[in-house]
C-alpha positions as CSV (number, residue, x, y, z in Angstrom):
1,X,-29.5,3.7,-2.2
2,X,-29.7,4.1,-5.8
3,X,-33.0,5.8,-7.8
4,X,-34.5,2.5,-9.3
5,X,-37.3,1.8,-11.8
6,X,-39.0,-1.7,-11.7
7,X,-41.5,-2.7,-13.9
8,X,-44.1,-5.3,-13.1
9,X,-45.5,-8.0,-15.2
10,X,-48.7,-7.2,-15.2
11,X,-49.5,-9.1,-19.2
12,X,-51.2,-6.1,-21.1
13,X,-50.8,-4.0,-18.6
14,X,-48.9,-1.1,-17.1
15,X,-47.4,-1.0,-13.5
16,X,-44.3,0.6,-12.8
17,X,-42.6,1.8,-9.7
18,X,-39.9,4.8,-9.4
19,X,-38.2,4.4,-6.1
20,X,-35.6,7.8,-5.9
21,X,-32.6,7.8,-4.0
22,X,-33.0,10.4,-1.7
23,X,-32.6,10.0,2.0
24,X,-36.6,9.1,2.5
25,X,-36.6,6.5,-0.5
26,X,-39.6,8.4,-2.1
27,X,-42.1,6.4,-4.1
28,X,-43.8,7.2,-7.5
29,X,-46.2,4.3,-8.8
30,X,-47.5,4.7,-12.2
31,X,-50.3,3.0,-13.1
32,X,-51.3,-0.8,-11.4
33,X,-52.8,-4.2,-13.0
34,X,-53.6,-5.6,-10.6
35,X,-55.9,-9.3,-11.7
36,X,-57.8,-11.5,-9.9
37,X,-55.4,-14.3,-10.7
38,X,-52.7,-12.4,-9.6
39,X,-54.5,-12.8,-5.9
40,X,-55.2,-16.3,-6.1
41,X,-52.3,-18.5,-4.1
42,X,-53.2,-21.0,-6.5
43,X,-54.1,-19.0,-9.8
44,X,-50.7,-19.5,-12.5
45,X,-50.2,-15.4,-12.9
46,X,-47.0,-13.5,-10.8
47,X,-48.2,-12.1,-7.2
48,X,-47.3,-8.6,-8.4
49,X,-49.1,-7.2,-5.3
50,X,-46.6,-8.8,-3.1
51,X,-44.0,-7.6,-5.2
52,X,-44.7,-4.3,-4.8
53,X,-45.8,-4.3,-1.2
54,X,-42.2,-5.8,-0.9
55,X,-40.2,-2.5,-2.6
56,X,-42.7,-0.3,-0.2
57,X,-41.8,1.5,3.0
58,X,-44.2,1.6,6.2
59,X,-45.3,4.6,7.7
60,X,-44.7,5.1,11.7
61,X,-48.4,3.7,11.8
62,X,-47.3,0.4,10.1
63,X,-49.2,1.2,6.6
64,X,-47.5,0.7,3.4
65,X,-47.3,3.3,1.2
66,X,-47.0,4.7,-1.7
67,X,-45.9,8.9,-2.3
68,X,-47.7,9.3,-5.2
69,X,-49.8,7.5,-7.7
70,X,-49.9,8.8,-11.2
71,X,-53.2,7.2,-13.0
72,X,-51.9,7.3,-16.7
73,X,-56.0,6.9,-18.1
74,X,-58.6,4.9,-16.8
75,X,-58.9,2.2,-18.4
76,X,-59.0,-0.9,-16.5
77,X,-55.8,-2.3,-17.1
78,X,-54.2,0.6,-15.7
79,X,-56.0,0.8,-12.7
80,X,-57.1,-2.6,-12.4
81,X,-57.0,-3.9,-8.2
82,X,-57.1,-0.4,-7.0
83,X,-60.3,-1.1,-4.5
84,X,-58.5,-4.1,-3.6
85,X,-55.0,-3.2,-2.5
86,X,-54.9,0.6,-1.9
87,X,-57.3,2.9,0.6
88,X,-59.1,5.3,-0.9
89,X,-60.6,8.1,1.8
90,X,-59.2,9.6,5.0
91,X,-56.9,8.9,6.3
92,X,-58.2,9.5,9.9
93,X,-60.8,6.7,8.7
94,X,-57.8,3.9,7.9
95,X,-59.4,0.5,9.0
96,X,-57.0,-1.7,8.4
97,X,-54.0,-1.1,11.2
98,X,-55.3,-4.0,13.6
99,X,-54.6,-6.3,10.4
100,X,-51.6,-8.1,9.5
101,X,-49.4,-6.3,6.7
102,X,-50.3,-8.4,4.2
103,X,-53.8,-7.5,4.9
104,X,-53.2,-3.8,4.8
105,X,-53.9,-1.6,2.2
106,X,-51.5,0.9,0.6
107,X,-51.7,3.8,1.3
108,X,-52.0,6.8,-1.9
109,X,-50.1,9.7,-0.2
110,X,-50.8,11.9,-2.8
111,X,-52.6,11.7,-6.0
112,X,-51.6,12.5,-9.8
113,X,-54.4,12.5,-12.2
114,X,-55.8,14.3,-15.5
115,X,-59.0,16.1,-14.8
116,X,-59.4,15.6,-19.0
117,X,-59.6,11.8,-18.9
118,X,-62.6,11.4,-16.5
119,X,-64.6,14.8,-18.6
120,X,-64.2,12.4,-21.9
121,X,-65.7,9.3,-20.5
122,X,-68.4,8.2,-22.9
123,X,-71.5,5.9,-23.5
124,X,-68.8,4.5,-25.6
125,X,-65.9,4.5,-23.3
126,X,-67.5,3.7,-20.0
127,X,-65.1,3.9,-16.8
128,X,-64.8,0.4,-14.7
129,X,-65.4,0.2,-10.9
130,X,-61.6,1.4,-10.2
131,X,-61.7,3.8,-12.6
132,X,-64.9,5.6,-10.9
133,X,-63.2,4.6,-7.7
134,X,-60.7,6.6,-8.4
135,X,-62.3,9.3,-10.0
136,X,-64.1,9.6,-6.3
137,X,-61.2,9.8,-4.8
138,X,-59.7,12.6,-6.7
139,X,-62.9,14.4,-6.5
140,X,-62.7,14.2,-2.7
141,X,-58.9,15.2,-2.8
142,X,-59.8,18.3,-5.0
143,X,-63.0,19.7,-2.2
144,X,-61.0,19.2,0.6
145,X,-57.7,21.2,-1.1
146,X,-60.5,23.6,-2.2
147,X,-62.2,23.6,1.4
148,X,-59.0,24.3,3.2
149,X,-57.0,26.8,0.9
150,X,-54.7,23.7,-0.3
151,X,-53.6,23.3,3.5
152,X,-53.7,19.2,3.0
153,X,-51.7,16.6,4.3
154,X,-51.0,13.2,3.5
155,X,-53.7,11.1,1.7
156,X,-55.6,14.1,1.0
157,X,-52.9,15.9,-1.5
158,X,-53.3,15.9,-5.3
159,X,-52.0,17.2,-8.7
160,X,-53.7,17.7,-11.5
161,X,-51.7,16.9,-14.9
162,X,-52.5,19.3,-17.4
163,X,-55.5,22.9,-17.0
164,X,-59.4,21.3,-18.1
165,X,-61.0,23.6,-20.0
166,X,-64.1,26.4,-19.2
167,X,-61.6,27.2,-16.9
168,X,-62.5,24.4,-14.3
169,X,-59.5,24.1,-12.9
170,X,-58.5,28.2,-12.8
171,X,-58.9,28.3,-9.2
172,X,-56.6,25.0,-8.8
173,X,-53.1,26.8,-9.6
174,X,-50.7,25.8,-6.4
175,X,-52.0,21.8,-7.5
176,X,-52.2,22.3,-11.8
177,X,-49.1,21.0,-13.5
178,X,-49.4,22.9,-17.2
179,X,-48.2,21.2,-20.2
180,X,-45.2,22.2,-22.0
181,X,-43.8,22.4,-18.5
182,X,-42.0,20.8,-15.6
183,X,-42.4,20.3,-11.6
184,X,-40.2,18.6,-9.1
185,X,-43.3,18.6,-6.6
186,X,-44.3,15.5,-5.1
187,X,-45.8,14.5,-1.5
188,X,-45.9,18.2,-0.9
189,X,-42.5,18.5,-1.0
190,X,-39.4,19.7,-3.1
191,X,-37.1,17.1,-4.4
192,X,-34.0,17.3,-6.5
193,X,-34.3,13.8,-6.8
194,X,-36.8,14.4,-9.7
195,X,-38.1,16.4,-12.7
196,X,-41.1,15.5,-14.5
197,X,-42.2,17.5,-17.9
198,X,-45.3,17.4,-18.5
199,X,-46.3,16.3,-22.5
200,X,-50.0,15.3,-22.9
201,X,-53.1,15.2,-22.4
202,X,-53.5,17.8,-25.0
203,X,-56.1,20.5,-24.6
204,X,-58.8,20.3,-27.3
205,X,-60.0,23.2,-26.4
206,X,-62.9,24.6,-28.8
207,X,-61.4,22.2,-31.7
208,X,-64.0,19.7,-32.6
209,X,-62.1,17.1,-34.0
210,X,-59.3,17.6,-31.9
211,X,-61.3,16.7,-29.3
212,X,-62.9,13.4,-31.6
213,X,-59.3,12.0,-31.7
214,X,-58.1,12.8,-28.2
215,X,-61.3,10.8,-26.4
216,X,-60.4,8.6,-29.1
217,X,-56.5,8.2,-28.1
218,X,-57.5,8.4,-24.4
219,X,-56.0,11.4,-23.5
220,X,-53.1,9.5,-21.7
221,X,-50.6,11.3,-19.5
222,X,-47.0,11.9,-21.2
223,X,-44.4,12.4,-19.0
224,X,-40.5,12.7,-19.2
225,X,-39.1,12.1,-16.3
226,X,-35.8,12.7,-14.8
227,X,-34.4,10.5,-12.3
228,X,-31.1,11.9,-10.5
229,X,-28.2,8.8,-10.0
230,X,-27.4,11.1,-6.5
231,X,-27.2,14.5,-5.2
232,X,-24.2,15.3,-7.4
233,X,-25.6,13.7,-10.5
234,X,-28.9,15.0,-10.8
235,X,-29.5,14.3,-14.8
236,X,-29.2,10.8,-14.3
237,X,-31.6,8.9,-16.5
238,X,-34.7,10.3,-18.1
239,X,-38.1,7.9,-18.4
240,X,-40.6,8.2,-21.0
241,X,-43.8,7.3,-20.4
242,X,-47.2,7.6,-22.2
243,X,-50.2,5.6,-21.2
244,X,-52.0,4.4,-24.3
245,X,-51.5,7.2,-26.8
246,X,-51.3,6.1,-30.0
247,X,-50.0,7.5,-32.8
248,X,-52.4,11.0,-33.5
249,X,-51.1,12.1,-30.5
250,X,-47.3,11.0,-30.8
251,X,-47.6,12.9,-34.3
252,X,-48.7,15.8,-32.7
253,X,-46.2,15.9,-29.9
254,X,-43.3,15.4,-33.0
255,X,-45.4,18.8,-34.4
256,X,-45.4,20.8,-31.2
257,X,-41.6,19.9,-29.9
258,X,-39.1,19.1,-33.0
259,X,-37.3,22.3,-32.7
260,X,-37.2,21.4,-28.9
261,X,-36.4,17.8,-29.2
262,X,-34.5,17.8,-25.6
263,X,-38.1,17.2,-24.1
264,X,-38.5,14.0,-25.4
265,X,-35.3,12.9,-25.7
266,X,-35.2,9.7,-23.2
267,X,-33.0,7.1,-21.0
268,X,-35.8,4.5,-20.8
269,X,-38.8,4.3,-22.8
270,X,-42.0,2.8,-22.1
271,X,-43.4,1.4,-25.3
272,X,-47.0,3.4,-25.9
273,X,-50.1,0.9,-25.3
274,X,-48.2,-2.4,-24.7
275,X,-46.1,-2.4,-27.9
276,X,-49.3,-1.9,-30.1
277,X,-48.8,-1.5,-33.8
278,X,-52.0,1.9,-33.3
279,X,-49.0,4.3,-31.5
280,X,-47.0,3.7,-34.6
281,X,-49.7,4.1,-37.8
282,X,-53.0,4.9,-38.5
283,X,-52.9,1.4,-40.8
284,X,-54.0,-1.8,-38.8
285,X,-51.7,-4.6,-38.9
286,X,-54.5,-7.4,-38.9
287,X,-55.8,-6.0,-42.1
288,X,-52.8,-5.2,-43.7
289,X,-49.8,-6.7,-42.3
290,X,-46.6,-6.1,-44.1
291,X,-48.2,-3.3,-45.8
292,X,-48.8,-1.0,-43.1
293,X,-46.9,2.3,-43.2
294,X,-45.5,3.7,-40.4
295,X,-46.4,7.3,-39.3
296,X,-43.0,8.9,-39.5
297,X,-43.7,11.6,-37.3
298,X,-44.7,9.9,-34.9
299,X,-42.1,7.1,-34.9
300,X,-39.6,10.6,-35.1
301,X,-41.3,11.8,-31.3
302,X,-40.5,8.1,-29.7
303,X,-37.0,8.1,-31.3
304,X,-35.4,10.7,-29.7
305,X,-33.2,8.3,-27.5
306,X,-29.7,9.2,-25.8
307,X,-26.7,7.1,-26.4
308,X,-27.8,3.4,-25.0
309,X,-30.8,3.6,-24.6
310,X,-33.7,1.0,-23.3
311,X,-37.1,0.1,-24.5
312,X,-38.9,-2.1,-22.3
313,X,-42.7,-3.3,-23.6
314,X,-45.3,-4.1,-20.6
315,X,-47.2,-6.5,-21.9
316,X,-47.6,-9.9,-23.6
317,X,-45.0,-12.5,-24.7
318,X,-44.7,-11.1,-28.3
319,X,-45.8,-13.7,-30.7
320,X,-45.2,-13.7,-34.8
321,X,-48.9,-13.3,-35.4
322,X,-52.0,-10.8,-35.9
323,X,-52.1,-9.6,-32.2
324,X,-52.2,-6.5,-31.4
325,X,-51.2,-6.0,-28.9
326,X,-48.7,-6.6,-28.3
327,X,-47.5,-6.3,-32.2
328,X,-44.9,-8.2,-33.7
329,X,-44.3,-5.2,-36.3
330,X,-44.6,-2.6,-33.1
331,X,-41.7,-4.7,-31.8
332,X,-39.7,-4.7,-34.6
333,X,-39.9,-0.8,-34.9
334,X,-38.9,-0.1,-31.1
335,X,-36.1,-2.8,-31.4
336,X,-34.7,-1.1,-34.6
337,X,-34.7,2.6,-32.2
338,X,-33.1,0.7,-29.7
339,X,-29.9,-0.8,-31.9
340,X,-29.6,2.5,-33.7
341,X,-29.2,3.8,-30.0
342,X,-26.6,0.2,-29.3
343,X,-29.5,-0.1,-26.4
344,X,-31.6,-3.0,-25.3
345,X,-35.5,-3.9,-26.2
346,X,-37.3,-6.1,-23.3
347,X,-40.9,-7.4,-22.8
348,X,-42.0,-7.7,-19.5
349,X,-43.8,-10.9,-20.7
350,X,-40.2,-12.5,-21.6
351,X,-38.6,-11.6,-18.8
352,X,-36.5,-13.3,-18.0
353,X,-38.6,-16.2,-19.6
354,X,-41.9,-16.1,-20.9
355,X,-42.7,-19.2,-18.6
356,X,-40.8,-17.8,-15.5
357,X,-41.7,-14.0,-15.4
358,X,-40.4,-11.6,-12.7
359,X,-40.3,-7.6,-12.0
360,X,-37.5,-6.0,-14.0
361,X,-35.7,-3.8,-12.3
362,X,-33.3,-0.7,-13.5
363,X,-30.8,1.4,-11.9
364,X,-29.7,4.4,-11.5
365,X,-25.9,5.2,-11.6
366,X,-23.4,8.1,-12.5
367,X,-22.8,5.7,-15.7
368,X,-26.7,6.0,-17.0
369,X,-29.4,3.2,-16.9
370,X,-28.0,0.0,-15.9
371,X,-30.3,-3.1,-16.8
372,X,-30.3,-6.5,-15.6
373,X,-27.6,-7.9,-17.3
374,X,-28.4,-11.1,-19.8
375,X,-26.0,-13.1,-17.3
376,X,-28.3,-11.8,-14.4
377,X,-31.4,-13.1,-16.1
378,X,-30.0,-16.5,-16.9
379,X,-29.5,-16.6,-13.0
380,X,-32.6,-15.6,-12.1
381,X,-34.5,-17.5,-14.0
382,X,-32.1,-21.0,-13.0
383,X,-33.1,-20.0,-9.5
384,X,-36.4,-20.5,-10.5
385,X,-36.2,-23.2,-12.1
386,X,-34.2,-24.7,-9.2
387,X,-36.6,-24.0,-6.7
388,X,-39.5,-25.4,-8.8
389,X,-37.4,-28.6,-8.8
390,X,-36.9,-28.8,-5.0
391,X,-38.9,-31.4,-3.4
392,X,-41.3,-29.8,-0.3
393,X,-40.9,-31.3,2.9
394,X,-42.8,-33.6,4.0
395,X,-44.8,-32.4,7.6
């Protein structure tokens, strides 16, 4: 089977699922928005939990899972249904396997989370009941690796994105991922399947207001990361993706790698804080509108695209207006990097019609990133349309 990279429409939201193409069809789920309409058989928003549940494996207990879960930041609508859909604690506690499937919750092999993100919660930037759900969780998954001399299996592993500072994480090496660097860890376990480099969160260090506009910016995870097409073709397709960081930090990462501009060169990019105009300029676009000015540096750190590249924006049905996000002017920008690059721009919200939305799925191949053609799109959507037009039986 082919590596794979679907993204969910999850509105102003970020959920995306990497699905390699090794033997064991290894999982990697970044981020989830998860809403309450979303579980309500009668509510008008896509059953994105079933969606995934549907891509995911069962372990030989009958739980779906998950390898990893990277939490991007915590705000809630990147971590939105966690308490809901996935298990959070021992496994040797799992209370769910007399339940149907659909019932069961997923199960979080292994964590991936920034120690950073949680340190810079604020009065002013208060974490949500996931959010500290999660943060629990991690917690517990850093004592027992602690406790046990990182001798941890399965829904107790984690790794930590990037050193905190004090040195609080110095006696955390085997599970600390540095930035400026790469690992092709995950579950535990070696895979060629994989690279990830590791770009952001930035350390702030003893820099005051470096640390003022990285609690500001959120202190996303940035990651590049390589997906092989097989065992032969392991550079296959490289996957940007960046939380919410807006546009201090894309500046910065433009300062700290332009005579290194491999690292964020990219396959597949995951517009920055659903296509908002803030990861582009300091200017706001309500205020201004078509006389914003765009942060060149920064726009130079997400425009480092290979030949064809893709830009797909999670969020919103992009509207000609003063939203943001999603931005019309964002829009315009990332479309403009993705001609120059004779790629493709999509919206999760369109796709593959605003009024009929579905995952998007990419693959894989020798050739690069292969997306849904436009001719697959029109056939999706006419099955939808199709089967909203076929009368139920009558019992």
């Amino acid at each position: 089977m082919p590596s794979t990279i679907t993204f969910f429409p999850v509105d102003n939201g970020d959920m995306t699922l990497l699905k390699f193409g090794d033997a064991d069809a290894t999982t990697l789920l970044i981020d989830i928005n998860i809403r309450q309409d979303a579980d309500d058989p009668d509510g008008d928003a896509r059953d994105v939990a079933k969606d995934l549940r549907d891509r995911l494996k069962r372990d030989a207990n009958g739980r779906p899972y998950v390898d990893a879960f990277l939490l991007s930041h915590p705000d809630q609508d990147h971590c939105r249904g966690l308490e809901r859909h996935f298990y959070l604690g021992p496994l040797a506690d799992y209370p769910d396997d007399k339940k149907s499937d659909k019932d069961k919750k997923i199960v979080i092999r292994e964590m991936w989370s920034s120690p950073i993100v949680f340190r810079r919660a604020s009065k002013n930037h208060t974490l949500c009941s996931d959010a500290q759900k999660f943060n629990a969780e991690a917690r517990r998954r850093v004592k027992r690796n602690r406790d046990t001399g990182f001798a941890v299996g399965e829904g107790d592993r984690i790794q930590i994105m990037g050193e905190d500072v004090d040195g609080k994480t110095d006696d955390l090496g085997p599970i600390v991922r540095k930035v400026d660097t790469s690992f092709s860890i995950i579950n535990g376990k070696y895979s060629s399947y994989f690279s990830a480099y590791l770009l952001a969160p930035i350390d702030a260090k003893d820099d005051e207001e470096l640390g003022e506009c990285l609690a500001k910016n959120q202190s996303s995870v940035i990651m590049n990361i390589t997906l092989a097409a097989d065992a032969l073709h392991l550079d296959g397709v490289k996957f940007l993706t960046g939380g919410d960081a807006e546009v201090f930090i894309w500046n910065r990462q433009w300062q700290r790698h332009k005579d290194n501009k491999g690292v964020l060169e990219y396959d597949l990019l995951q517009t920055p804080h659903h296509c908002s105009w803030h990861s582009l300029s300091e200017d706001s676009w309500s205020d201004l509108g078509e006389n914003v000015k765009v942060d060149a540096d920064a726009r130079k750190a997400l425009s480092q695209t290979r030949g064809g590249a893709t830009i797909v924006a999670s969020c919103k049905p992009i509207k000609d207006d003063d939203s943001d996000p999603p931005c019309i002017r964002a829009k315009r920008e990332y479309v403009d990097i993705a001609n120059d690059a004779k790629g493709q721009f999509f919206c999760t919200g369109e796709y593959p019609n605003a009024d009929a939305v579905e995952p998007l799925e990419f693959t894989v191949s020798r050739q690069g990133l292969q997306a849904p053609s436009k001719k697959q799109a029109a056939a999706k959507l006419a099955a939808v349309v199709s089967s909203a037009r076929t009368p139920m039986p009558h019992g």
